[in-house]
VMD Tcl script that draws the C-alpha trace (Angstrom):
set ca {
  {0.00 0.00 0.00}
  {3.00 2.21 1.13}
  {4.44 1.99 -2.52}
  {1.05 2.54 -4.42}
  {0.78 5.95 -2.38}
  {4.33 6.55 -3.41}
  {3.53 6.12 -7.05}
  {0.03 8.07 -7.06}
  {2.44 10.57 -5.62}
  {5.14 10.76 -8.14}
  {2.88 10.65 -11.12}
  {1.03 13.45 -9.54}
  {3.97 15.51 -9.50}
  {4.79 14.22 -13.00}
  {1.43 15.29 -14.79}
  {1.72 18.75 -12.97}
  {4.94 19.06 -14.31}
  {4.60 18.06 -18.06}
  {3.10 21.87 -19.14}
  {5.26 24.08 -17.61}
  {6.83 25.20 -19.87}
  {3.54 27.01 -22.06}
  {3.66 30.54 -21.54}
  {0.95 31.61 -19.16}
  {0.74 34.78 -20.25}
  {-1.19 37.51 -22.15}
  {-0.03 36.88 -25.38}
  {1.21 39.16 -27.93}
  {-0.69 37.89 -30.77}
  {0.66 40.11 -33.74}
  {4.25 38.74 -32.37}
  {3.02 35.04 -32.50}
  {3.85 34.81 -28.64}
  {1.72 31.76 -27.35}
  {-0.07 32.26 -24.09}
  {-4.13 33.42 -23.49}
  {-5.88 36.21 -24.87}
  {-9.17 37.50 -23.33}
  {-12.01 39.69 -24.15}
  {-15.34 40.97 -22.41}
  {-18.03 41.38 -24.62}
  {-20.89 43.86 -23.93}
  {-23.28 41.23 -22.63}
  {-20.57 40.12 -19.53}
  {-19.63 36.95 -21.55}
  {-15.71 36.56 -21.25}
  {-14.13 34.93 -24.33}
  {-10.66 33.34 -23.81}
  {-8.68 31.82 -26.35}
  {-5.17 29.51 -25.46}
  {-3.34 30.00 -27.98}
  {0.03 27.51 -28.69}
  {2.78 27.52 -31.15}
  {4.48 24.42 -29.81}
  {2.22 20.91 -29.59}
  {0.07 20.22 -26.85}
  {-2.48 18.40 -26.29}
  {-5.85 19.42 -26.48}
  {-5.96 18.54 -22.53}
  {-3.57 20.92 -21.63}
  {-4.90 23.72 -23.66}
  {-8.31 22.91 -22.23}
  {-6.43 23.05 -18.29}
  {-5.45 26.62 -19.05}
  {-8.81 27.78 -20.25}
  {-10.17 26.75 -17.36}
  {-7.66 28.25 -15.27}
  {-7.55 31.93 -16.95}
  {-11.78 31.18 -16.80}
  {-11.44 30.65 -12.75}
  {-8.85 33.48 -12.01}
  {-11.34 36.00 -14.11}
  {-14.43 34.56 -11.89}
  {-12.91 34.27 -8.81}
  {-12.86 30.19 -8.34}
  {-15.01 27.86 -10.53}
  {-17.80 30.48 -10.11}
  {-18.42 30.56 -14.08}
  {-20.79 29.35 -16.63}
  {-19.32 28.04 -20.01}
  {-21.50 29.30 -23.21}
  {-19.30 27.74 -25.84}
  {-15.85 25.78 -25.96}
  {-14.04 24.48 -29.56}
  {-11.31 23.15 -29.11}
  {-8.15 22.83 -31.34}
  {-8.64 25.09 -33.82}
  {-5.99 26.95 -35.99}
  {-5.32 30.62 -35.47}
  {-3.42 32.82 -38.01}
  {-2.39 36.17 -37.64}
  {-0.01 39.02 -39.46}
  {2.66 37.41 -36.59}
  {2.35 33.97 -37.70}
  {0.18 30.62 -37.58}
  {-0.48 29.17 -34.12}
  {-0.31 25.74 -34.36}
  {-3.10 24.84 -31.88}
  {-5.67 26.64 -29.77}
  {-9.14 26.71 -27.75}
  {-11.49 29.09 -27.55}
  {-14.29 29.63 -25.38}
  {-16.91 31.46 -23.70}
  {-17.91 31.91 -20.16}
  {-20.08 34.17 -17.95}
  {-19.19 34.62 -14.28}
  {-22.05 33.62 -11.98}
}
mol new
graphics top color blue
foreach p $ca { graphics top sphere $p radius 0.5 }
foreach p [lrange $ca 0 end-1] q [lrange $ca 1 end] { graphics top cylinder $p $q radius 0.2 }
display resetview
């Protein structure tokens, strides 16, 4: 039992410690600097895309929506309205080679 704990444990730490290096940042999107971007729209809907240039998977992407969706609201206090993921984002800067996008009102 003592070594099943131990290994729950490590992979744990393992899993947290696969993404760190996406940049969890605003994102310069004309640059083609990954990272989030966010916008409030007139109605109080939030829309938050994670943009990547390296791969990742869909997962991960998904993690950080969640997270920039949660810091916004306060803690899970948020309604999603829409979510697509992987989609591919182009801009003056550059193609992104992954992102999500998605929609959420704080409740």
């Amino acid at each position: 039992m003592k070594t099943f704990a131990i290994i729950v444990i490590l992979m744990s730490l393992l899993s947290c410690s696969a993404h760190n290096n996406f940049n969890y940042a605003p994102t310069n999107f004309g640059l083609g600097k990954e990272g989030y971007e966010e916008t409030l729209k007139s109605d109080g809907t939030w829309e938050v895309k994670v943009i990547a240039m390296n791969s990742y998977s869909k997962e991960i992407l998904e993690h950080y929506f969640h997270r920039r969706a949660s810091e916004i609201c306060g803690g899970y206090n948020y309604s999603l309205v829409s979510f697509n993921q992987m989609i591919d984002v182009c801009s003056e800067g550059g193609c992104f080679k992954q992102a999500v996008v998605g929609e959420f009102k704080c409740i």
